[in-house]
C-alpha positions in Angstrom: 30.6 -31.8 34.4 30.6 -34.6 37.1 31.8 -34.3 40.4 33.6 -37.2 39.7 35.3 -35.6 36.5 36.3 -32.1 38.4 39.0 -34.2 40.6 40.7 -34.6 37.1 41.8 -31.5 37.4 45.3 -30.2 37.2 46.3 -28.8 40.4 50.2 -27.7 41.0 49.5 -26.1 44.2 50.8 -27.4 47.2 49.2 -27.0 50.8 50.7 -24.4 53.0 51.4 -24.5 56.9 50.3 -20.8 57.6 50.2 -21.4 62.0 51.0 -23.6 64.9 50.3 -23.9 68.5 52.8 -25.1 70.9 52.7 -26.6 74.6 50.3 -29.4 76.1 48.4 -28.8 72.4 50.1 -28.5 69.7 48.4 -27.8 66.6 49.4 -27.1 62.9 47.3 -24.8 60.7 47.9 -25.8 56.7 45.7 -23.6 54.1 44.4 -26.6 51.8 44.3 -26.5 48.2 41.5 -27.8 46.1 42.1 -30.8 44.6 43.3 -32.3 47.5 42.3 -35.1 49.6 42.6 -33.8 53.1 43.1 -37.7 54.3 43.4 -41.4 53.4 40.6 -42.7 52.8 41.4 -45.9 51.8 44.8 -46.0 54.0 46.6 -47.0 51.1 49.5 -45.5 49.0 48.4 -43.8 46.5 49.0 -41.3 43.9 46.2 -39.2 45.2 47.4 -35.8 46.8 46.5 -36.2 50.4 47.0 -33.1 53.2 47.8 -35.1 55.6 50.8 -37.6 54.1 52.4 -34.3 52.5 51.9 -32.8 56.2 53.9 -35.5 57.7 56.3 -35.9 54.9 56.9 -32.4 55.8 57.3 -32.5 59.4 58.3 -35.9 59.9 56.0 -37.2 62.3 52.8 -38.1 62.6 49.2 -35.7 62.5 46.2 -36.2 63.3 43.7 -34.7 61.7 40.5 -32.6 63.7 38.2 -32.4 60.9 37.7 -32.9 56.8 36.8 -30.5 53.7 35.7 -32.0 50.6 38.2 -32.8 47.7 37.1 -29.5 45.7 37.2 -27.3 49.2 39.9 -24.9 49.5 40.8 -23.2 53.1 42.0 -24.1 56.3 42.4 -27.1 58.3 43.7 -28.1 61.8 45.9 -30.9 62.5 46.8 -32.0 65.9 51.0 -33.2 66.8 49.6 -35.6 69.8 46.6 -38.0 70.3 46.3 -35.4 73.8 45.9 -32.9 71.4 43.4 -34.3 69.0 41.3 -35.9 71.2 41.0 -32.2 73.0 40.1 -30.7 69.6 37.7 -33.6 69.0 35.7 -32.8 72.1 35.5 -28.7 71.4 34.1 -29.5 68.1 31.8 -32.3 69.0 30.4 -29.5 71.5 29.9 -27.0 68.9 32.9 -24.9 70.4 35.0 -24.6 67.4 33.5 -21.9 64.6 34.6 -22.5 61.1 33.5 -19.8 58.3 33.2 -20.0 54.6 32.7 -18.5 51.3 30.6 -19.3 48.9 29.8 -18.2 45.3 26.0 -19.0 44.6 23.7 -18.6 41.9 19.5 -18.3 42.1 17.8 -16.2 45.5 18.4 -16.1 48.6 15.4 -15.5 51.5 17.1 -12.8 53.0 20.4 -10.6 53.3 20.8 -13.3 56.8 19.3 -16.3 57.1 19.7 -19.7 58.8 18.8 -23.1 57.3 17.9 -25.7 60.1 17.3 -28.6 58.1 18.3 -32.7 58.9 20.5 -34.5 57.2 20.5 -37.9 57.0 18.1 -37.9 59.7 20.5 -35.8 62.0 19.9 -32.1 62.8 22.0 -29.7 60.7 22.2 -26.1 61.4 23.9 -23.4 59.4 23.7 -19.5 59.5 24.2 -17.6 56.2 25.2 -14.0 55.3 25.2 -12.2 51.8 28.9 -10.6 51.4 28.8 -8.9 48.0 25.9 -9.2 45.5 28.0 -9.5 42.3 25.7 -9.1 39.4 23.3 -6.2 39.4 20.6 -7.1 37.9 18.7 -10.8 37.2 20.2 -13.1 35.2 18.7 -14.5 31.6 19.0 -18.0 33.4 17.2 -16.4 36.8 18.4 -15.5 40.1 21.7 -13.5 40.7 25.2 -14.3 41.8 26.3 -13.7 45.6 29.1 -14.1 47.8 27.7 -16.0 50.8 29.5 -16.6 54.2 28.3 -19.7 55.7 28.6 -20.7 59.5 27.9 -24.0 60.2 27.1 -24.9 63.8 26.8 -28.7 63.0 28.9 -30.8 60.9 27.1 -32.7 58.7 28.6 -34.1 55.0 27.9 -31.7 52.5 26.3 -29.9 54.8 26.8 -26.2 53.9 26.4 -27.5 50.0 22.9 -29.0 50.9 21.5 -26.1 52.7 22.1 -23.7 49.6 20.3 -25.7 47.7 17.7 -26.3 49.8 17.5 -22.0 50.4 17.0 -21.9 46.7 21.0 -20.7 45.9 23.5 -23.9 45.0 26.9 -23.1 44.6 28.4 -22.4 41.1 30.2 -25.4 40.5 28.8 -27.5 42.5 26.6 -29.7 40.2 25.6 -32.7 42.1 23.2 -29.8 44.2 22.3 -27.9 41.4 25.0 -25.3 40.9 25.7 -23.9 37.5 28.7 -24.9 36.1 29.8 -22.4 33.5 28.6 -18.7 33.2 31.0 -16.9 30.5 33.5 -18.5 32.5 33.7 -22.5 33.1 33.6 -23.2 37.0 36.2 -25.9 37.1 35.1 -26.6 41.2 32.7 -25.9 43.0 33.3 -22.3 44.9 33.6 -23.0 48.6 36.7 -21.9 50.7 37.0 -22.7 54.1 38.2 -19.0 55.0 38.5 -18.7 59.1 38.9 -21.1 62.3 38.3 -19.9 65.9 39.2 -22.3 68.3 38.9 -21.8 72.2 42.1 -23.0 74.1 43.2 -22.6 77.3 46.0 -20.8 77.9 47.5 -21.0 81.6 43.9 -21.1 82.8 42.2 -18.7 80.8 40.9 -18.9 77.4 42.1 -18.0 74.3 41.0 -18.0 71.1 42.5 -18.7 68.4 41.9 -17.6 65.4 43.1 -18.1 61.7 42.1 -17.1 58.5 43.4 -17.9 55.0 42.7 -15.6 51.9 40.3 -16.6 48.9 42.1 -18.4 46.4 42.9 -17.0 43.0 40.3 -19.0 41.1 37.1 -17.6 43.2 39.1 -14.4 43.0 38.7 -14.3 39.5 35.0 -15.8 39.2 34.3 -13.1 42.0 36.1 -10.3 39.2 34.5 -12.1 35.9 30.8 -12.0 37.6 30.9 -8.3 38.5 31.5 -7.2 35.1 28.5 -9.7 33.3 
């Protein structure tokens, strides 16, 4: 299955605003679906599904958006209500102050239970720090290798970066064919399994810092994979 072919796919689901910031930043928090653009790429109307036109549709006014996940990424995304606001964001993440987590399901072996892959992409440095959540099939697999739940922290932001690295550490996501992922095992993995699960973002509130923090559940598709690759 082509990456190309998965955006084909049927998705009802709409996005879902699940926090907002107030005052001299105000931010909105939506938990993205996959199949969903998160912007315009072309800046064109379309009859793609793009986050951010259904975000302003639903708020009337314009967003601005802080960062991207792919078309087949689930999980949370910030937008900011003010160019103050977005160009704030910008800068915490161009610093590497802004921590985003995800979930992966991958297929093959891992190096270790933790590991970090600091590898260049495109010629620019890419770092990303992994963890093994649940190892979800006991034993190896006829094809090879075993099935994990990863979490992956990146602290760069490189395209594709967290899907490179698991390849390159020897564990592509199911799914995810253009790296190597499987994409059926008993079950057909109609995207690849990434979820953008947690945000922390450092904001200062009347002169301290806060962080802020939000996290979105795994959605019902990895769910199931997660519950079908237990019981293989």
């Amino acid at each position: 299955m082509s990456e190309q072919s998965t955006t084909k796919i049927r998705q009802s689901e709409k996005p879902k605003i699940v926090d907002s910031t107030e005052g001299a930043l105000p931010l909105v928090f939506v938990d993205k679906p996959f199949g969903w653009l998160s912007v315009d790429p072309t800046h064109r109307k379309s009859d793609d599904l793009i986050v951010a036109r259904w975000l302003e549709a639903e708020l009337g006014q314009k967003v601005f958006p802080c960062h991207r996940l792919d078309r087949e990424t689930s999980g949370v995304m910030v937008f900011a209500l003010s160019a103050d606001s977005h160009r704030a964001i910008n800068s915490l993440f161009e610093v590497g102050k802004v921590r985003k987590t995800y979930e992966a399901i991958c297929h093959g072996a891992v190096p270790a239970p933790i590991f970090k892959v600091n590898s260049p992409i495109e010629g620019k440095p890419a770092i990303t720090r992994f963890e093994i959540l649940e190892t979800l099939t006991a034993s190896s697999q006829p094809r090879g290798g075993q099935f994990f739940s990863i979490q992956a922290c990146p602290t760069t932001g490189r395209r594709h970066q967290i899907r490179i690295h698991l390849k390159e550490a020897g564990a592509p996501i199911v799914g995810d064919v253009k790296y190597g992922g499987l994409d059926r095992f008993g079950v057909e993995f109609t995207r690849f399994a990434l979820h953008a699960r947690k945000i922390e973002i450092p904001l200062d509130v009347n002169k301290s810092i806060h962080v802020k923090i939000v996290e979105v559940p795994l959605p019902l598709d990895m769910q199931s994979w997660k519950s079908h690759l237990r019981h293989e």
